[in-house]
C-alpha positions in Angstrom: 68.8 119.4 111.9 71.9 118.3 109.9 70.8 114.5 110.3 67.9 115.3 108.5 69.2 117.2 106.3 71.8 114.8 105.1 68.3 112.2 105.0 66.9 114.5 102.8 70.0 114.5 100.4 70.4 111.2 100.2 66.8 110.2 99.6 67.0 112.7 96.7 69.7 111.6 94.9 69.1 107.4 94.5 72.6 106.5 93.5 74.2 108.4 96.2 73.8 105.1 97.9 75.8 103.5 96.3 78.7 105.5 95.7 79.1 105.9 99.5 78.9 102.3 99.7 81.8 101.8 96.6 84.1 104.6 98.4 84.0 102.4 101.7 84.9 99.8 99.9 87.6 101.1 98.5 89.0 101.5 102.1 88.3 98.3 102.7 90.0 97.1 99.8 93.1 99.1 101.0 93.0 97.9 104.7 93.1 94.0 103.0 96.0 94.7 100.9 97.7 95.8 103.9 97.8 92.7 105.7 99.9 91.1 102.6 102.2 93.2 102.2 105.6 92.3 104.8 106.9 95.3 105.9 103.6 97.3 105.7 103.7 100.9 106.5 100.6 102.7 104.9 99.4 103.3 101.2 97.0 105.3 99.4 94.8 105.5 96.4 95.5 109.2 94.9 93.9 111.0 91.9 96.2 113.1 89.7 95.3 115.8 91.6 97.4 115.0 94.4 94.2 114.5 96.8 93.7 110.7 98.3 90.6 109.1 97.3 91.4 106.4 99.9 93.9 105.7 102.7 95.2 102.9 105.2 98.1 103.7 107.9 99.5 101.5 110.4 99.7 102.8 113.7 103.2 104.4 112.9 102.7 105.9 110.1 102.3 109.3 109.4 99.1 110.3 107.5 99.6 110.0 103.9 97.3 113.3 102.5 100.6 115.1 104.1 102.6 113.3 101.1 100.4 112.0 98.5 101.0 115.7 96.5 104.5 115.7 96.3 104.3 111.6 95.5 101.8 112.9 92.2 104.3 115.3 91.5 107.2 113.3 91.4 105.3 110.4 89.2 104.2 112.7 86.8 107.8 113.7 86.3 108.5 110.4 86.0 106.2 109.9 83.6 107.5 112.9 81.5 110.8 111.4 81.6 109.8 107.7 80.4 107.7 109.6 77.3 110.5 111.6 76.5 113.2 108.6 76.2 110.4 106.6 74.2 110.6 103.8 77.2 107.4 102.8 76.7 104.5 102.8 79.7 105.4 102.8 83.4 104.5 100.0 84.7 105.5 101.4 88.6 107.4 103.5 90.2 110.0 102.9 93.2 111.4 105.4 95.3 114.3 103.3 97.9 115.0 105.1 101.0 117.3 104.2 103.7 114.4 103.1 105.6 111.9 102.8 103.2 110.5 101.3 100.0 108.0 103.6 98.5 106.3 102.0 95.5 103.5 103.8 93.2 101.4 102.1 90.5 99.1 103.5 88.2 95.3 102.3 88.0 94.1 101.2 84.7 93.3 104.5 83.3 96.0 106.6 84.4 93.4 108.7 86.3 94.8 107.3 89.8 97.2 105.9 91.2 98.1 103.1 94.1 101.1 104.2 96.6 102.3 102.0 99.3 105.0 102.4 101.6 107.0 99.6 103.0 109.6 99.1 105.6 113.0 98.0 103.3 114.7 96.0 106.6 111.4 94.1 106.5 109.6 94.6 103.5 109.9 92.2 100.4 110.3 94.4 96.6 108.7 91.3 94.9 105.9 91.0 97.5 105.2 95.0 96.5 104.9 95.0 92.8 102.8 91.4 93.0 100.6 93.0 95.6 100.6 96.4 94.0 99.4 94.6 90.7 97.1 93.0 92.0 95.0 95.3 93.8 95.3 98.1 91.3 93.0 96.4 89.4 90.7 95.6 92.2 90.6 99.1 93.2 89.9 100.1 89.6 86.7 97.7 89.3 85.6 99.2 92.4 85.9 102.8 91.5 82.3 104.9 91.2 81.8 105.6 87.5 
């Protein structure tokens, strides 16, 4: 019954299609970026809301829904901060633990942003923001309108 139900949805609605289609892409996209950045622990594409639109792990990591709210949070402070001493736009965002680079870039927009999380005794910073760049912007050409 649900398998035809969920038939009948999606023949009712003809772009539903193809914005499942987009939103596995966008997975896709992440699971990609993963396997050039050195170090890689997971990342995560994550509306303002604090809720992931997207995610990729590697087998160690811990799932990154648990964290992507306080991650919001703490950019949007950031952001406050950088408005208020007239810095100009944030270009990214890096958080260096002991063990950890966490780096979070916003999507063209501002709407979402791209977090990744790297391991620091293995991870390279430069590798991050070049990656990081790069696949903001294919994440934001892939995003359903």
């Amino acid at each position: 019954d649900e398998n035809e139900l969920e038939t009948e949805i999606l023949a009712s609605e003809p772009g539903i299609h193809q914005e499942i289609g987009k939103m596995a892409n966008l997975d896709e996209i992440l699971k990609q970026m993963s396997a050039e950045v050195t170090g890689y622990i997971a990342c995560a594409l994550v509306g303002l809301d604090g809720l992931n639109i997207a995610s990729h792990t590697s087998d160690m990591a811990a799932n990154p829904e648990t964290i992507s709210a306080q991650l919001t949070m703490l950019l949007k402070l950031a952001e406050a901060a950088v408005e208020k001493l007239g810095a100009g736009v944030i270009e990214d965002n890096l958080t260096t633990a002991e063990h950890a680079y966490i780096l979070m870039r916003f999507l063209p927009g501002k709407q979402y942003y791209l977090s990744m999380a790297a391991h620091r005794k293995t991870g390279n910073l430069g590798n991050m923001r070049l990656i990081s760049r790069i696949y903001a912007e294919r994440l934001s050409q892939a995003m359903p309108q």
